[in-house]
C-alpha positions in Angstrom: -30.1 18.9 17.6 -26.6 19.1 15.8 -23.5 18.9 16.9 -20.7 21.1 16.2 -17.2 22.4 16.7 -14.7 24.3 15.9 -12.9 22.8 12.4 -9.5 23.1 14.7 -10.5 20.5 16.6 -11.1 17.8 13.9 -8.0 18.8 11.7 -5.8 19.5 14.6 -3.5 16.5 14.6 -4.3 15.9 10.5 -1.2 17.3 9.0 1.1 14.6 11.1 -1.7 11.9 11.6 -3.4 12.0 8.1 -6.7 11.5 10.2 -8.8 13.3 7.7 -10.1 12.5 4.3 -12.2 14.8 2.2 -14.6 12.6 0.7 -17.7 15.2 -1.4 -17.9 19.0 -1.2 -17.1 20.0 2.4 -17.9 16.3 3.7 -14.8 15.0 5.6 -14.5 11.7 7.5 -11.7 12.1 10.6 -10.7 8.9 12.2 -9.6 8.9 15.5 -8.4 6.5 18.7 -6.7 7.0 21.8 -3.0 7.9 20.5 -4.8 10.9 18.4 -6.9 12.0 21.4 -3.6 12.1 23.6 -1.6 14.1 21.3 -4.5 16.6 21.1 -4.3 20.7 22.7 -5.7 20.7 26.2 -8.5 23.0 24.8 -8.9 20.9 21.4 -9.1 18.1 23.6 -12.1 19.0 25.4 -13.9 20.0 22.3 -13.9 16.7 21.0 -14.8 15.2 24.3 -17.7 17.2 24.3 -18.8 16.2 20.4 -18.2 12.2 21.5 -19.8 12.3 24.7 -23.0 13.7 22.6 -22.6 11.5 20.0 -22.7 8.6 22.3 -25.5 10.1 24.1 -27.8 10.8 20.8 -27.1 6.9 19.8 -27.8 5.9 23.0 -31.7 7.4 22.8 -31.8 6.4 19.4 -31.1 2.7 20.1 -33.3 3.2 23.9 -29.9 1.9 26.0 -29.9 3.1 29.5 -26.1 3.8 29.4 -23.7 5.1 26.1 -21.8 2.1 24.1 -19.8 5.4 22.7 -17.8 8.2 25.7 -14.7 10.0 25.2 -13.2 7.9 28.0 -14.0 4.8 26.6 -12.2 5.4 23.5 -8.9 6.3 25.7 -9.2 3.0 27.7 -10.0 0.4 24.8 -7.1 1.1 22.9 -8.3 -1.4 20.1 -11.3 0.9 19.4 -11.4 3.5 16.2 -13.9 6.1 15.3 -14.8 7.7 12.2 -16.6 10.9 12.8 -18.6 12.4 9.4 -18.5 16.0 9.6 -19.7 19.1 7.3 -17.3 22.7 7.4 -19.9 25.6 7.8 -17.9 28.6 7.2 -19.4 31.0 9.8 -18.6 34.2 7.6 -21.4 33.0 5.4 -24.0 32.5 7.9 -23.6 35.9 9.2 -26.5 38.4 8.9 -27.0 41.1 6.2 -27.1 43.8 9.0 -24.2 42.7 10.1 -22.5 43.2 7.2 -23.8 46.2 6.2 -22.7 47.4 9.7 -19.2 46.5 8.6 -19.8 48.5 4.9 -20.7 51.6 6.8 -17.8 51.2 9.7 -15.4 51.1 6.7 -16.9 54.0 5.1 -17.2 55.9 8.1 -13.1 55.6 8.1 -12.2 56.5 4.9 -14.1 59.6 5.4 -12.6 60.9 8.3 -9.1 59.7 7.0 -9.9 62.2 4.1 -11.1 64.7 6.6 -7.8 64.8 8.3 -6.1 64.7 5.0 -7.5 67.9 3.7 -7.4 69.7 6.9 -3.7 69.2 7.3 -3.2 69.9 3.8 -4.7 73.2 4.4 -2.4 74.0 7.3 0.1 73.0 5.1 -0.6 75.4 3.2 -1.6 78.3 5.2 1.9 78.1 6.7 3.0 78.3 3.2 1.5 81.4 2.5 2.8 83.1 5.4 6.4 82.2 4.6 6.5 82.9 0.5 8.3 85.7 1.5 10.7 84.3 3.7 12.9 83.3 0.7 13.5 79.8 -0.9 14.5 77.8 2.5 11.7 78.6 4.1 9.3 77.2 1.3 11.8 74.2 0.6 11.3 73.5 4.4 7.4 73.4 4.2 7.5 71.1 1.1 9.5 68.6 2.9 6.4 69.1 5.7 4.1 68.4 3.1 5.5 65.3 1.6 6.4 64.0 5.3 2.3 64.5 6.0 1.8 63.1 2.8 3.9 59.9 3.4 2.3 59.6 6.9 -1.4 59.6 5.5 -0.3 56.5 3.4 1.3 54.8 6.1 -2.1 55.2 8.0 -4.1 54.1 4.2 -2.1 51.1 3.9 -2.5 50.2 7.7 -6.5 50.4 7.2 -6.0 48.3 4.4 -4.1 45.4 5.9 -6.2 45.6 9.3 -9.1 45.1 6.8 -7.0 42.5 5.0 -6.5 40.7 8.0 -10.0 41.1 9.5 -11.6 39.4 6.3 -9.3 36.6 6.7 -10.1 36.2 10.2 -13.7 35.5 9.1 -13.0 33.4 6.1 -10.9 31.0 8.3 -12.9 30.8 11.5 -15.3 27.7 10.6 -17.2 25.1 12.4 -17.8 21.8 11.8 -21.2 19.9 12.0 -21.0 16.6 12.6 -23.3 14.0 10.8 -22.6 10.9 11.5 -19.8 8.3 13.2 -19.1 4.4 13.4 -17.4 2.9 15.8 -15.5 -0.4 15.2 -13.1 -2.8 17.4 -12.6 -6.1 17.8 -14.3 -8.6 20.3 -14.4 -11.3 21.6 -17.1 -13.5 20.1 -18.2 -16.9 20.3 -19.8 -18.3 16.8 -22.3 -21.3 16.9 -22.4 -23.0 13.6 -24.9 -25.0 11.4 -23.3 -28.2 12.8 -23.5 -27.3 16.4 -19.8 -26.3 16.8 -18.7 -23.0 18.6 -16.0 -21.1 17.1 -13.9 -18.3 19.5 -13.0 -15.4 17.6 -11.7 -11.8 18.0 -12.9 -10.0 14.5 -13.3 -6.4 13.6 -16.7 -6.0 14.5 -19.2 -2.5 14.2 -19.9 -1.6 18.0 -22.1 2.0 17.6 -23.2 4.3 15.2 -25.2 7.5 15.8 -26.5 9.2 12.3 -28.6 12.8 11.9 -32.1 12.2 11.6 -31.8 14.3 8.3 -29.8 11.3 6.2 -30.3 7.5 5.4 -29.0 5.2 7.7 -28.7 1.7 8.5 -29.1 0.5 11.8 -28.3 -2.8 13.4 -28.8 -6.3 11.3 -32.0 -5.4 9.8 -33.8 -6.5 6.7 -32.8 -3.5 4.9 -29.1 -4.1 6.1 -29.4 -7.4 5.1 -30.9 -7.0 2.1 -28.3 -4.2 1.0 -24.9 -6.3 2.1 -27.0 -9.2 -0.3 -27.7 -7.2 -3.0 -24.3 -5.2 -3.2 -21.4 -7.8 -1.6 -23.2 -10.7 -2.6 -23.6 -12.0 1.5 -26.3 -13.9 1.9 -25.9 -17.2 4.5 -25.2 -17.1 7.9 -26.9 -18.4 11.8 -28.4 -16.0 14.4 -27.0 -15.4 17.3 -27.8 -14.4 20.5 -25.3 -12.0 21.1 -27.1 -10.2 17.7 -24.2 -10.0 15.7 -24.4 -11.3 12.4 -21.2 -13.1 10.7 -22.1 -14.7 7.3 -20.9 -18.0 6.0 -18.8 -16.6 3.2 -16.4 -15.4 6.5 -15.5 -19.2 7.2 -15.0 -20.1 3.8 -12.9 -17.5 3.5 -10.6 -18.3 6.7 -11.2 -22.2 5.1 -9.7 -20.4 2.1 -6.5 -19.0 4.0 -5.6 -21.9 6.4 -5.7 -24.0 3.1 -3.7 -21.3 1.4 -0.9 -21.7 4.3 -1.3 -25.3 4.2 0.0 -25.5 1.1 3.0 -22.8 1.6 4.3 -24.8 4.2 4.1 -27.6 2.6 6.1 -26.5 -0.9 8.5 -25.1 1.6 8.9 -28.2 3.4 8.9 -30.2 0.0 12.0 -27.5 -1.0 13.9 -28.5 2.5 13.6 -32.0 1.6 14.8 -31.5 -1.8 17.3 -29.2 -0.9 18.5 -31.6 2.4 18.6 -34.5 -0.4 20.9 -32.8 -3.0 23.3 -32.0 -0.3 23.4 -35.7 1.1 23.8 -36.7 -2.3 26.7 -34.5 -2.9 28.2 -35.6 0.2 28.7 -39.2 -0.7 30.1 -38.4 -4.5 
């Protein structure tokens, strides 16, 4: 089953938002939260209801939860919460069918001949009214020439016409696209509590990965698993960390790091205390000289 929508409805609020990034070929990755949603089109908007409500539904069965993690609504009332949708531009023009196409060749054919038919048969009249007249003296013929170049000038008109209608047809085809969306990840923060090695709980809010839905048709990695685990290992060098019974997995090398930082501002605070004092004593000092 895939997904799509019209290419509109992803890049509708890019140009002001910069919500889109083009990352290989026609792959794009559009993020989006609740302020994008709301400053969507009405119609736009429920488009891209419809393509999160299925994506949250399709994780949902993919994962065997009785109820989506991932709805349209949801992402409007947690307004903390950020999805990045990964989507493919089809242009539709391409996909359409040789017969199709061939209908088109044969339309446009058709048009130039009868546009040619017309053109000769007034031309002929043209003339025939000419011949009637040569002997009506020089006006007369001069007025039949400017007939003939009027008919002439209208037949372009009506050529040039054709061409831009065809002009703007085959534009109309090259832009209309849809987009087939492959894959999204849902992040936010939460509200965690952390047991450690030493039997202490930690309360924390970090950015954590909340759903996920991926096509069938490309790799994916799904929840803390061995192969997740063995990738973040292998590639970010993470390695340590306790299970938990909420299932979320946050490695060691996260509390060093905050150990890192709290250190870090430890010290700034204290060579900016050190600098008061210093500064506090030169002044004394200058006070009693």
């Amino acid at each position: 089953m895939e997904i799509k929508c019209p290419v509109t409805c992803l890049g509708s609020v890019s140009p002001s938002a910069g919500n889109v990034c083009k990352i290989e070929g026609s792959n794009y990755i559009t993020m989006w939260n609740s302020y994008l949603l709301g400053r969507m089109a009405l119609k736009e908007r429920e488009e891209m209801k419809k393509v999160i409500d299925d994506m949250g539904m399709l994780s949902a069965q993919a994962q065997h939860l009785n109820t989506p993690v991932t709805s349209f609504d949801r992402l409007n009332i947690f307004r903390s919460q950020r999805l990045y949708v990964l989507w493919r531009r089809v242009d539709t023009s391409a996909s359409s069918s040789a017969q199709g196409l061939l209908t088109g060749y044969q339309n446009n054919e058709n048009d130039h001949a009868g546009c040619n038919n017309v053109q000769e048969q007034e031309q002929q009249e043209v003339l025939e009214d000419s011949n009637k007249v040569l002997g009506t003296g020089v006006e007369a013929l001069l007025q039949q020439q400017r007939k003939l170049k009027l008919v002439e000038a209208m037949l372009m008109e009506k050529q040039e016409n054709g061409v831009v209608a065809r002009e703007e047809e085959e534009k109309r085809r090259t832009t209309t696209a849809m987009a087939v969306i492959e894959g999204m990840l849902k992040v936010g923060t939460k509200d965690l509590f952390i047991r450690r090695y030493d039997g202490t709980v930690h309360e924390m809010s970090p950015l954590c990965v909340l759903d996920f839905y991926v096509h069938y048709s490309y790799q994916r990695y799904d929840r803390p698993s061995t192969k997740l685990i063995s990738f973040l290992q292998k590639h970010y060098g993470l390695i340590k960390y306790v299970p938990q019974a909420t299932q979320f997995v946050v490695f060691d090398a996260y509390f060093e790091r905050m150990k890192e930082e709290k250190v870090a501002a430890n010290k700034n605070q204290h060579t900016k205390k050190s600098m008061l004092e210093k500064r506090n004593t030169i002044f004394m000092k200058d006070n009693w000289r």
